[in-house]
Short mmCIF file of the C-alpha atoms (twelve columns), coordinates in Angstrom:
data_MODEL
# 
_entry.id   MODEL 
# 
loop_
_atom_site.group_PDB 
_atom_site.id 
_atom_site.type_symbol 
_atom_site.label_atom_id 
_atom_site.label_alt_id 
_atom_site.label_comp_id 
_atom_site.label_asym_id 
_atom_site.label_seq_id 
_atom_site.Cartn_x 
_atom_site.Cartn_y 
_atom_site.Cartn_z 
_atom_site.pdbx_PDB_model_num 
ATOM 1   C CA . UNK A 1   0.000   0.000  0.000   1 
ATOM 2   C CA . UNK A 2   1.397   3.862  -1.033  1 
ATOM 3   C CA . UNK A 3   0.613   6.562  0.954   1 
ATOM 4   C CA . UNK A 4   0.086   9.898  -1.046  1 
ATOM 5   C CA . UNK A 5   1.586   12.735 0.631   1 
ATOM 6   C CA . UNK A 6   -0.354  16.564 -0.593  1 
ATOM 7   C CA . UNK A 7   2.275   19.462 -0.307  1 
ATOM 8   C CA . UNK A 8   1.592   23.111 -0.080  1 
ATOM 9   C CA . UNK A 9   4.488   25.288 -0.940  1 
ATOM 10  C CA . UNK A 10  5.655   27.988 1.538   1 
ATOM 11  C CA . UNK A 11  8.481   30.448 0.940   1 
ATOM 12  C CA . UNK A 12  9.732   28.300 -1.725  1 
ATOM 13  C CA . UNK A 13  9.847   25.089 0.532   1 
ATOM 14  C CA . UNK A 14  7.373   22.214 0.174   1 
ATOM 15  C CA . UNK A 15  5.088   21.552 3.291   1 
ATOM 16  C CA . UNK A 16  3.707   18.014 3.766   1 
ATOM 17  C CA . UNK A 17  -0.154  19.040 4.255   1 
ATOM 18  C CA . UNK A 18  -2.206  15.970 3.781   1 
ATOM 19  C CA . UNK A 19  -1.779  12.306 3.657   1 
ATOM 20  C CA . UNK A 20  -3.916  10.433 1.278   1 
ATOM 21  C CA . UNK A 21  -4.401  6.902  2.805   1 
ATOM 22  C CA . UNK A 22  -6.087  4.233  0.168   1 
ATOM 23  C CA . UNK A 23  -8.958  2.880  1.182   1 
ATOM 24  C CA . UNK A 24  -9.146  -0.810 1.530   1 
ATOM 25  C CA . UNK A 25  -11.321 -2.890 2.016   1 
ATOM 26  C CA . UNK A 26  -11.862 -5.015 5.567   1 
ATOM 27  C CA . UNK A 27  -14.269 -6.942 7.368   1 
ATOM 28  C CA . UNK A 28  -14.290 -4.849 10.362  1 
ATOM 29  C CA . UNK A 29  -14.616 -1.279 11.201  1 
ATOM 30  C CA . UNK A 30  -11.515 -0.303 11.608  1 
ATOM 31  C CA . UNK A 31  -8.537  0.571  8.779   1 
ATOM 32  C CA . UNK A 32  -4.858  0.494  10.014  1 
ATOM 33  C CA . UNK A 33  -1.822  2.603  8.430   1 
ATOM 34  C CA . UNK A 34  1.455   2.842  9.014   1 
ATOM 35  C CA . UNK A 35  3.487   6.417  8.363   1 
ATOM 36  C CA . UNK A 36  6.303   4.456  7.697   1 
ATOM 37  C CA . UNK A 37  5.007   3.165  4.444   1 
ATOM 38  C CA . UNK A 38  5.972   3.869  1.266   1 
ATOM 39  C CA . UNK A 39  4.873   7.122  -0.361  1 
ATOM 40  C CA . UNK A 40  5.013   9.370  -3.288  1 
ATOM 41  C CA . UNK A 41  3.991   12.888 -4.186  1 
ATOM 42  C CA . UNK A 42  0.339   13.822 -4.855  1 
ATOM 43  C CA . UNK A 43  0.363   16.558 -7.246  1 
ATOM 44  C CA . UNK A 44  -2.585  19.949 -7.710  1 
ATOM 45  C CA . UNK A 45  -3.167  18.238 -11.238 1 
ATOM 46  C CA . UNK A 46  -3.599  14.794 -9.261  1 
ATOM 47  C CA . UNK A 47  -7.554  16.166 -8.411  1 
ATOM 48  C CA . UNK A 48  -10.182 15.713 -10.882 1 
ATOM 49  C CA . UNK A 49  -14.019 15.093 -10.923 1 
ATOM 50  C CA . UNK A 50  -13.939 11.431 -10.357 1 
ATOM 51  C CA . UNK A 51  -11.407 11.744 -7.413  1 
ATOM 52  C CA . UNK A 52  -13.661 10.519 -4.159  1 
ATOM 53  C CA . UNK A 53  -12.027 12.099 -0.933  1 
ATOM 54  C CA . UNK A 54  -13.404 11.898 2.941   1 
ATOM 55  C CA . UNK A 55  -11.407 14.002 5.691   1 
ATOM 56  C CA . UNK A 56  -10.574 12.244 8.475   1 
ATOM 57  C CA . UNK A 57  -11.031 14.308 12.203  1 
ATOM 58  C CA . UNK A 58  -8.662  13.730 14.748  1 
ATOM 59  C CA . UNK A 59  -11.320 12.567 16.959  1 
ATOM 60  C CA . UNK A 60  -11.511 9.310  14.174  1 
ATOM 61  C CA . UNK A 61  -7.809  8.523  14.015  1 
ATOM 62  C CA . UNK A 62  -6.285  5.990  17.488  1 
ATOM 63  C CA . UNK A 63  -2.829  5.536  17.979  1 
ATOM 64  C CA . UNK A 64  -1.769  1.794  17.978  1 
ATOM 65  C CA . UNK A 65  -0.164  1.308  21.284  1 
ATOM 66  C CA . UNK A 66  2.809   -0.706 20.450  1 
ATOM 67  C CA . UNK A 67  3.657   0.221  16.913  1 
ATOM 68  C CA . UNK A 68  5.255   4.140  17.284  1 
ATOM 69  C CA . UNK A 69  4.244   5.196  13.534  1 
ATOM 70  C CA . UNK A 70  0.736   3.013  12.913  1 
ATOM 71  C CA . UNK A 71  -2.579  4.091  13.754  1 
ATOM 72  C CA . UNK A 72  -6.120  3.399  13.088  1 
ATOM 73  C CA . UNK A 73  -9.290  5.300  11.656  1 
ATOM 74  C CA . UNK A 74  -12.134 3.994  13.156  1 
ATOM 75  C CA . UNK A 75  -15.038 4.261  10.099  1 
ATOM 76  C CA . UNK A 76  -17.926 4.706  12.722  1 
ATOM 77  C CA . UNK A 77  -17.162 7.652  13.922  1 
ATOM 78  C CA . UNK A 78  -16.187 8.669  10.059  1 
ATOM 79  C CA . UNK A 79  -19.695 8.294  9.690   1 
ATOM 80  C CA . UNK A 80  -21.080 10.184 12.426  1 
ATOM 81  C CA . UNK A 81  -18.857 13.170 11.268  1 
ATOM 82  C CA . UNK A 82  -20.253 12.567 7.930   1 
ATOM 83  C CA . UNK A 83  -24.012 12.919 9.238   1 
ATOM 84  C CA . UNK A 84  -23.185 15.602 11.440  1 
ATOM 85  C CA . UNK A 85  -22.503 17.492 8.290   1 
ATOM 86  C CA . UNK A 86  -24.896 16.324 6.324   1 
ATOM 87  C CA . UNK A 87  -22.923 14.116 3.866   1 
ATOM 88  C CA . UNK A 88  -23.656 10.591 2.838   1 
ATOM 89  C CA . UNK A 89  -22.170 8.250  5.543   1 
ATOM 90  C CA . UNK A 90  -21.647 5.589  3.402   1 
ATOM 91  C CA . UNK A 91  -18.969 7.754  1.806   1 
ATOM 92  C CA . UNK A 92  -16.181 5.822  3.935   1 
ATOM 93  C CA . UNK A 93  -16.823 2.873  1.828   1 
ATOM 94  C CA . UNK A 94  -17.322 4.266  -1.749  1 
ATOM 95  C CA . UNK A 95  -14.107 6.426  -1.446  1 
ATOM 96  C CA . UNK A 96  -10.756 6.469  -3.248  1 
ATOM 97  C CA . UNK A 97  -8.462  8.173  -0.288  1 
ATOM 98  C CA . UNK A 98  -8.987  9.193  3.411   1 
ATOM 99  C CA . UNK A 99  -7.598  12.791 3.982   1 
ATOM 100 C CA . UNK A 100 -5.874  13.248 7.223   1 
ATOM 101 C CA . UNK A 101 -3.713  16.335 8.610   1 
ATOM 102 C CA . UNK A 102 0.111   15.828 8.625   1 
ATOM 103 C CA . UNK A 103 -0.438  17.824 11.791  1 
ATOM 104 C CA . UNK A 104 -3.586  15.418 13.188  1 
ATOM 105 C CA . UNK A 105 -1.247  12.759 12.785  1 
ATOM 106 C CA . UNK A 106 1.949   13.891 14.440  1 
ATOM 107 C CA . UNK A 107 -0.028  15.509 17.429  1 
ATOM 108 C CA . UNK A 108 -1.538  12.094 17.781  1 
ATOM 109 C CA . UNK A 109 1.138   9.442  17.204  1 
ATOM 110 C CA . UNK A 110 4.074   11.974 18.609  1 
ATOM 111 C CA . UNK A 111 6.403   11.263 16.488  1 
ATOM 112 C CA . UNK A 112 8.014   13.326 13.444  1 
ATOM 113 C CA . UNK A 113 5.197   12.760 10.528  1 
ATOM 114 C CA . UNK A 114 6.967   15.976 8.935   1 
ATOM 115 C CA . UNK A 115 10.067  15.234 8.900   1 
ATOM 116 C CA . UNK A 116 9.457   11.866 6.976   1 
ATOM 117 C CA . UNK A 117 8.292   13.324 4.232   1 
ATOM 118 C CA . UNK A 118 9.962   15.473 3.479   1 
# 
């Protein structure tokens, strides 16, 4: 599995913004990424139309508490996000990438997300 990393650029510099985790699919609720994985630039031109996308809150993500750079998004509360803002909760299954903070994720597993990808 590839993570896609989304970069802004600041002051010349490229920013790791978002990581773009595949969906896959699983018999439980429950998907489990690794930082560590491999990974490869996700360009402006990458977005089009077709492109499904669901942000992930921090309040979805866990930490995995004996791997330092895996964590979990837990799809249920995906959902309730999703119906809290009015969006289709089966989203979480229909989509192509889940969107999560570089910053979400290095608050959360406390370890250097930015740094990695850079």
């Amino acid at each position: 599995m590839k993570l896609k990393i989304y970069y802004d650029e600041i002051d010349g510099e490229l920013q790791p913004k978002w990581v773009m985790l595949p969906r896959y699919d699983a018999e439980h609720h429950v998907r489990t990424y690794s930082v560590e994985a491999p990974y490869e630039r996700f360009y402006k031109e990458d977005f089009h139309d077709d492109l499904k996308l669901v942000s992930i809150t921090q309040g979805a993500l866990t930490q995995c508490p004996f791997i330092d750079h895996q964590f979990d998004i837990n799809l249920h509360q995906v959902q309730r996000d999703l119906i809290r803002q009015d969006h289709d909760p089966e989203a979480v299954y229909e989509t192509d990438y889940y969107i999560v903070l570089v910053d979400d994720l290095e608050e959360l597993l406390e370890y250097n997300v930015f740094e990695r990808f850079l």
